[in-house]
N, C-alpha and C positions, 0 to 999 in steps of 0.2 A: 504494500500500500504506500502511497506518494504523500507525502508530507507537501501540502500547498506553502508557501510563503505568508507571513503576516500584512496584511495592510495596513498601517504604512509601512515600511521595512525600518529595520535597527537603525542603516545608517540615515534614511531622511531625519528619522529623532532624532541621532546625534547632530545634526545641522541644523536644529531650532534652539541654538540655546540663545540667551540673553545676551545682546550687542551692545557696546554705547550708544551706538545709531539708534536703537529702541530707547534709548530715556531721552536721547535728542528728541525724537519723534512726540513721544510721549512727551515732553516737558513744550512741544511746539502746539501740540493740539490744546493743552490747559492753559496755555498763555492765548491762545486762540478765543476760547470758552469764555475768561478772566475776559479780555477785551469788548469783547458781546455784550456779555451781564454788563461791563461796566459805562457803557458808551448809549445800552439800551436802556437801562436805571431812569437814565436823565431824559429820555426822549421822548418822553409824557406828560413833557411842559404845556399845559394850557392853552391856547390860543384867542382870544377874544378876539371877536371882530370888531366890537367897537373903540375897543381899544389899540395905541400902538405897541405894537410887540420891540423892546428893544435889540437889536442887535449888534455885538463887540465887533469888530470890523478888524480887529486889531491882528497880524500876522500871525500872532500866538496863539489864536482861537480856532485859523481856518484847517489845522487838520482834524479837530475833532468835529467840526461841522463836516468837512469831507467823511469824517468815517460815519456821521449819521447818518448821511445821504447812501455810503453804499450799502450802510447797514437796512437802508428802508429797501433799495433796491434788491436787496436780498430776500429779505420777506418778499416784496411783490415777487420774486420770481420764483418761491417756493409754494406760493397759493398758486400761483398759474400753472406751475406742473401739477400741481395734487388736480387742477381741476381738469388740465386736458386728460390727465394719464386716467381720473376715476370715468370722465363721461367716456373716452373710449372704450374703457373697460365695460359700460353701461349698453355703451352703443354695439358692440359687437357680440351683445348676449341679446338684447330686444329691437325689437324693429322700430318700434315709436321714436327714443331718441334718435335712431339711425335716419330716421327720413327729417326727423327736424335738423341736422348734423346736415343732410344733403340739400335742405333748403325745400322743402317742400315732398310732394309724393315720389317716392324711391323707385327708380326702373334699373333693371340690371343693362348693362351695356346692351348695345344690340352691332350683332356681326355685321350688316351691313346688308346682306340676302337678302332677295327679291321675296322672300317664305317668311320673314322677320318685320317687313313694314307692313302696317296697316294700308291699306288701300281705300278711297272714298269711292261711293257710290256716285255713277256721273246721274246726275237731271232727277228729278222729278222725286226727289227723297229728302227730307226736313235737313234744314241746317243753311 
């Protein structure tokens, strides 16, 4: 009787061990995190319209207003994929979102055949 091999084998284990490069990595993703929470913290400052909103101008301020902005860009692009990736997922199980997705009533392509097109009745038939 043949003895199979283990998946994964001895030696790929022996080449997962713990790197510098992994606490780099790791120490780059939590300073990643840290940056988020702390630039989003502040991003639920109020807005009044009737009021003016002041704003620093000063060269010291504009990167963290830059990280606001790519931090809002961020979100919006995170709802936009949740929402195309759930309706596609939606629409290629049911036909209703599929035909609103198509703009109207859904026809499958048509080859082009003379068997394929409808043909109108000539003279003396409503329409």
């Amino acid at each position: 009787m043949a003895v199979t091999p283990t998946f994964p084998s001895r030696d790929s284990l022996r080449r997962l061990r713990f790197r510098p490069l992994d606490a780099a990595v790791g120490a780059g993703v939590f300073l990643l995190i840290y940056v988020v929470v702390r630039v989003g913290v502040s991003a639920h400052v109020p807005i009044h319209p009737g009021r003016a909103t002041a704003i620093d101008t000063s060269p010291s301020r504009l990167p963290y207003y830059a990280a606001r902005s790519v931090l809002r860009m961020f979100v919006a692009l995170f709802f936009a994929y949740t929402f195309s990736l759930g309706y596609a997922y939606v629409a290629a199980r049911n036909r209703r979102p599929r035909r609103a997705a198509a703009g109207g009533r859904w026809r499958p392509a048509r080859n082009g055949s003379a068997s394929s097109r409808r043909r109108r009745p000539r003279g003396g038939g409503p329409g």
